[in-house]
Structures are given as structure tokens and as C-alpha cells.
C-alpha positions as CSV (number, residue, x, y, z in Angstrom):
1,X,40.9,-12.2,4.3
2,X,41.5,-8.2,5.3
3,X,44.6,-7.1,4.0
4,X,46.7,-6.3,7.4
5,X,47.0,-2.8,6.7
6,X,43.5,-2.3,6.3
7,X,42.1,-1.3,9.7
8,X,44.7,1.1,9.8
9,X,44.5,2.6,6.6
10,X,40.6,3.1,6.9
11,X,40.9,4.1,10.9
12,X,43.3,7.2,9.1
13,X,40.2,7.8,7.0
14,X,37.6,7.9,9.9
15,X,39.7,10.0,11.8
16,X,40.2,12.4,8.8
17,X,36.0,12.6,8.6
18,X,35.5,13.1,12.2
19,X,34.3,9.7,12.6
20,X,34.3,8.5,16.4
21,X,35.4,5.2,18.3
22,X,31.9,5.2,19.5
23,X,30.0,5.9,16.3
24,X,28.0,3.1,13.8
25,X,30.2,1.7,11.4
26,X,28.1,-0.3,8.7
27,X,30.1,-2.9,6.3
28,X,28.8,-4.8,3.5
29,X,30.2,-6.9,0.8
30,X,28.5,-9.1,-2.0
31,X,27.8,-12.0,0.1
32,X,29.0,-10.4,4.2
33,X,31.8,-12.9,4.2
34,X,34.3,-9.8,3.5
35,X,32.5,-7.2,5.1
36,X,32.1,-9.4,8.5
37,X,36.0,-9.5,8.5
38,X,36.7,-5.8,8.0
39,X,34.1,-5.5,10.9
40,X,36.2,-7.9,12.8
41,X,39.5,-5.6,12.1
42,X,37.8,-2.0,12.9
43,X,36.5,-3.5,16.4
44,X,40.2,-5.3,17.0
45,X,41.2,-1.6,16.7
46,X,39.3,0.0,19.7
47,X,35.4,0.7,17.0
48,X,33.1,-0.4,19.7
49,X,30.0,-0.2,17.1
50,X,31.2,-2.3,14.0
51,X,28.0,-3.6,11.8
52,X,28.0,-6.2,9.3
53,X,25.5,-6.4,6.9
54,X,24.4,-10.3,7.2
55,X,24.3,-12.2,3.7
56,X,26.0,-8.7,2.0
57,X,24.1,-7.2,-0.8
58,X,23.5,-10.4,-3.0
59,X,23.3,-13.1,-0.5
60,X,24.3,-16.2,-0.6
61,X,25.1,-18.8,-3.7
62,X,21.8,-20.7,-4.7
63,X,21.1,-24.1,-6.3
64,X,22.2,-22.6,-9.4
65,X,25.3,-20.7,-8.0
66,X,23.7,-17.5,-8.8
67,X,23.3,-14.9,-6.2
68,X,20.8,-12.5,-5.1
69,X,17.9,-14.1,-5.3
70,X,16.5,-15.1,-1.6
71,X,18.9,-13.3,0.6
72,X,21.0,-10.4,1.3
73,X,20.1,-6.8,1.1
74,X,19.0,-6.8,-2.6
75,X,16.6,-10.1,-2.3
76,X,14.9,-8.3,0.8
77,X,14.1,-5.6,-1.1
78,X,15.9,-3.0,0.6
79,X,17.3,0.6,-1.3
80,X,19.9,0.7,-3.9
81,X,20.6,2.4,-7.0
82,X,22.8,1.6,-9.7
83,X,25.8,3.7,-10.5
């Protein structure tokens, strides 16, 4: 779940980078479980262009609860690096 403050402390954030109500707001998370909620918050706030990320960057658990392996940004793919 979002922590309650959360919308509001990263809505302060935005607003400190010039970041408008209108503009793209991308979330992800390991799996888009977490990512879909902060989504949820930052549009419950008045973001009209909140994006979740759908399976996160590892996707969902497999037969062997491992992740990353058919779904999610990772599994499809998609850039990353490492840090």
C-alpha cells in the first residue's frame, strides 16, 4: 500500500521540478503492483496523466517463483542499465 503521505510528499517534488498536472507521470515497481497504487494516489490528487508500467520491471512470479523471465519491462527486452 502507498504510504498516506506519499502523494503529497512527491506532488511537493513535482512542483519543485516544474512538473505540471497535465504532464506524463511514468511509475514502475518490480512487479506494477506498487507502482499502479502510487499511480492511483498522484491521479486522486488532481495528475490527469498517471502511467503505470504493467507487470513492473521483473514481471510477475513464475512456476518457480522467480521473476523476470516472461514479463515485465526486463523480459520484453526493453532498456536498462545497471547501477
Amino acid at each position: 500500500a502507498v504510504d498516506s503521505r506519499f502523494a503529497e510528499r512527491l506532488a511537493g517534488e513535482l512542483k519543485a521540478l516544474g512538473v505540471n498536472m497535465d504532464d506524463d507521470l511514468f511509475f514502475i515497481c518490480r512487479s506494477g503492483t506498487r507502482s499502479l497504487a502510487a499511480a492511483k494516489a498522484m491521479a486522486a490528487v488532481g495528475y490527469r496523466a498517471c502511467h503505470n508500467v504493467a507487470c513492473g520491471f521483473e514481471g510477475p512470479l513464475d512456476d518457480s517463483r522467480h521473476r523476470g523471465a516472461y514479463a515485465g519491462w526486463k523480459a520484453a527486452g526493453l532498456p536498462w542499465q545497471q547501477s
